[in-house]
N, C-alpha and C positions, 0 to 999 in steps of 0.2 A: 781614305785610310792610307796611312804611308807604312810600310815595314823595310826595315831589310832582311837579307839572307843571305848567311854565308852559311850553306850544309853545314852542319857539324858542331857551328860554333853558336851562331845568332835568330838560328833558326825559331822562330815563334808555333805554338800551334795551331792558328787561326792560317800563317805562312806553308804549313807544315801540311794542313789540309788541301789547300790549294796546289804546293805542287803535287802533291799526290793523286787530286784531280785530275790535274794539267796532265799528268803522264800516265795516264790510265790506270794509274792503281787503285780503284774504288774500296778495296778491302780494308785498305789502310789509311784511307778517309774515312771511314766508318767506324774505325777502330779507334782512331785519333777524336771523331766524335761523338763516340759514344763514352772514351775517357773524359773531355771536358765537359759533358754532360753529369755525368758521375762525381767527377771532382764539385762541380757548383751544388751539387745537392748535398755533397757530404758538409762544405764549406756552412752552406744554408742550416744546417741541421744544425752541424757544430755551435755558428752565430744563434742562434734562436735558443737552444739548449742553455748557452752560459748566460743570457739573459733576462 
């Protein structure tokens, strides 16, 4: 997988987890995956529903 990262600007959340890792912030790994966890299911719900 390739990303880049500029803080602030181009930052992904998949990027977004990992530095967060990388710098010891686990809170905020967890937060960031427990949002795109959250977001795919609503996404999943949404798609299924209008179908």
């Amino acid at each position: 997988m390739i990303a880049g990262n500029i803080p602030g600007k181009t930052q992904t959340i998949p990027t977004a987890i990992y530095v967060a890792v990388d710098s010891g912030n686990t809170t905020m790994a967890w937060a960031w995956t427990g949002a795109i966890i959250a977001l795919s299911f609503i996404l999943l719900f949404t798609v299924r529903r209008s179908s």
